[in-house]
C-alpha positions in Angstrom: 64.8 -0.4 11.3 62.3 0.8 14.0 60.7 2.9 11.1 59.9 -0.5 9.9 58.8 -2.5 13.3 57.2 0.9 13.4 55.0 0.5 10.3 54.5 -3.0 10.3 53.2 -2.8 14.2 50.9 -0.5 12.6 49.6 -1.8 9.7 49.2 -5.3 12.0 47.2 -3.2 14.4 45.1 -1.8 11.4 44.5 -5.5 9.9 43.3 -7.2 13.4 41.1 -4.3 14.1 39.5 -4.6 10.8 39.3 -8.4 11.3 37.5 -7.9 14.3 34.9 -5.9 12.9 34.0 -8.2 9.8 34.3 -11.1 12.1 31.6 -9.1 14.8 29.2 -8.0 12.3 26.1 -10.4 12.3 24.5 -11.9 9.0 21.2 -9.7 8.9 18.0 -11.9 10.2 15.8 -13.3 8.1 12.8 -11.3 7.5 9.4 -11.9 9.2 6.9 -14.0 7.8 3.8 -11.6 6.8 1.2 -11.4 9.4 -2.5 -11.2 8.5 -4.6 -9.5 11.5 -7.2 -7.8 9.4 -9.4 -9.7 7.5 -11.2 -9.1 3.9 -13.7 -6.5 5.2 -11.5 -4.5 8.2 -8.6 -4.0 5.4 -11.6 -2.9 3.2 -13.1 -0.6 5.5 -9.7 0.4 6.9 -7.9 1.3 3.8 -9.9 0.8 0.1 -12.6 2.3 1.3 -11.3 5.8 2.4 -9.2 5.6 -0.3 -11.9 5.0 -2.6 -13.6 7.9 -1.2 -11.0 10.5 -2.0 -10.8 9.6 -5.6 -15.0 10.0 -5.8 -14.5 13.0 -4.2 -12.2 14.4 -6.3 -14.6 13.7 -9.5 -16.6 16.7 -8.9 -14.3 18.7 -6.6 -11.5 19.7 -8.0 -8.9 19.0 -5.0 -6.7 22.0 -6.0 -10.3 24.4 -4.2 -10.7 21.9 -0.9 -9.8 24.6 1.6 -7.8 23.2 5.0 -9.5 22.5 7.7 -9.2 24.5 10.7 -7.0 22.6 12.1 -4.9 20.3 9.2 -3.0 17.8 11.2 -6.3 16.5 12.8 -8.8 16.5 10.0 -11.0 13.0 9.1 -11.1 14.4 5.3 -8.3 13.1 3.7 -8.4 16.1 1.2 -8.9 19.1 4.1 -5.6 17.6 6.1 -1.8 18.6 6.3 -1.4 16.4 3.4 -4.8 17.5 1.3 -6.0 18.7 -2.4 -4.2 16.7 -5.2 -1.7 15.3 -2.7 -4.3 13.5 -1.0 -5.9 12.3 -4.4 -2.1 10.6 -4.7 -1.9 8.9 -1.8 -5.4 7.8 -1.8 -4.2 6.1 -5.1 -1.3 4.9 -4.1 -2.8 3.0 -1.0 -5.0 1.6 -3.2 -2.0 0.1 -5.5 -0.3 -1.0 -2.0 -3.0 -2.7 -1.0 -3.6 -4.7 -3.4 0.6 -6.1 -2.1 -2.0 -7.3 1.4 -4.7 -8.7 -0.7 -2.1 -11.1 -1.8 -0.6 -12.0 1.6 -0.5 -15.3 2.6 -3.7 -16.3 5.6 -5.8 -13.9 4.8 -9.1 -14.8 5.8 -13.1 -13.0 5.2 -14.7 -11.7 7.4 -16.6 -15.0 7.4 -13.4 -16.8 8.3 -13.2 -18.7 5.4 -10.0 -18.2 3.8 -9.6 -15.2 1.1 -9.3 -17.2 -2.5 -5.3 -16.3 -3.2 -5.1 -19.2 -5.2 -8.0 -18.5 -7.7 -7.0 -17.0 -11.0 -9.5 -14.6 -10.9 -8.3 -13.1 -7.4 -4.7 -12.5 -9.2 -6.8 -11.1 -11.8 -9.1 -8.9 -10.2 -5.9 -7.9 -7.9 -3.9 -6.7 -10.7 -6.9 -4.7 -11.9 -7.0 -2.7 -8.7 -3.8 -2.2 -8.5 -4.0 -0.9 -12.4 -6.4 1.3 -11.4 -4.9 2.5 -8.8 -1.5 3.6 -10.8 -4.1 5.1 -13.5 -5.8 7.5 -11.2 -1.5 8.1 -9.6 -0.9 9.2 -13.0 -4.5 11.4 -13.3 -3.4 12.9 -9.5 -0.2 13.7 -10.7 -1.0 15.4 -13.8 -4.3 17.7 -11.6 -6.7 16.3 -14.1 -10.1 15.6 -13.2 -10.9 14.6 -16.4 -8.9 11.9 -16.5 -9.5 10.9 -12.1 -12.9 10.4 -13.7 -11.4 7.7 -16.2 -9.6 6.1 -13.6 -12.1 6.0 -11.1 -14.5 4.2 -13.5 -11.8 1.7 -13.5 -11.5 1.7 -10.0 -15.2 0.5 -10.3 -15.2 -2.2 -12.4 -12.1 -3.4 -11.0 -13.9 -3.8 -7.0 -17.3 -4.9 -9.0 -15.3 -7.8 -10.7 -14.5 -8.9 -7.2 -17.1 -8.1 -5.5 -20.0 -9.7 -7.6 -17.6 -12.9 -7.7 -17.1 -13.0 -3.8 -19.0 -10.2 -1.5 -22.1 -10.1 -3.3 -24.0 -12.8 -1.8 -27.0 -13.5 0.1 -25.7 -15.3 2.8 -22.5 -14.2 5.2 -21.2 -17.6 5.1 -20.9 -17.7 1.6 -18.6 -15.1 1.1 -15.0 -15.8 -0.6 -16.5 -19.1 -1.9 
């Protein structure tokens, strides 16, 4: 008889404990809205642009023969750092293909103020194309092929050009993103 008490004591203790910890566990918060801080340009300059700059690079220099820098960890070249050569080429890409995610956010705005065109089918458009060209030159990186980076960044090209002729290139500041 106590060997019961005994066990059902127990397995009581074992349900009220396990009880209390469903019961104390929180539903997990609801995630942030997306904030916008940089505009067109700064997330341009900031992020394309480098990026951009490693794939050129790596048209006429084959990543694989970019010696460290001196000092790795604190290099500006993308492609002389810890993380250099053809893995540099990749993330260079693969910014590009997560930036085009924050070209799509939500209250971004031009440099101008005015508010980036999100809603224009040719922005989706000309989004998806730099994010195409972004996974194309991934797939060139991957493989060590500058044949085929030199493909991809032609793509890259005409994919910023499509945008740029619609909204950057204009004669007037204001009139950008209009």
């Amino acid at each position: 008889m106590r060997r019961i008490v005994f066990i059902q004591l127990l397995f009581l203790a074992a349900a009220t404990s396990l009880a209390g910890q469903t019961a104390s566990k929180k539903a997990p918060a609801p995630a942030a809205a997306a904030q916008t801080p940089a505009n067109l340009a700064q997330l341009m300059r900031g992020i394309l642009y480098p990026a951009s700059n490693v794939i050129f690079a790596a048209q006429s220099t084959d990543p694989a023969e970019v010696k460290p820098a001196g000092n790795p960890s604190t290099a500006t070249d993308p492609l002389m750092s810890t993380y250099g050569g053809w893995q540099a080429v990749e993330n260079a890409a693969l910014a590009l293909v997560e930036s085009a995610n924050l070209l799509t956010l939500p209250g971004r705005k031009c440099a101008n103020g005015v508010d980036a065109p999100l809603r224009s089918p040719d922005w989706a458009k000309f989004v998806q194309g730099l994010r195409d060209a972004g996974m194309k030159t991934y797939k060139a990186a991957q493989a060590k092929n500058q044949d085929n980076i030199v493909d991809a960044a032609e793509t890259m090209t005409e994919a910023c050009a499509s945008c740029h002729d619609k909204w950057r290139e204009k004669p007037n500041l204001a009139d950008r993103c209009k």
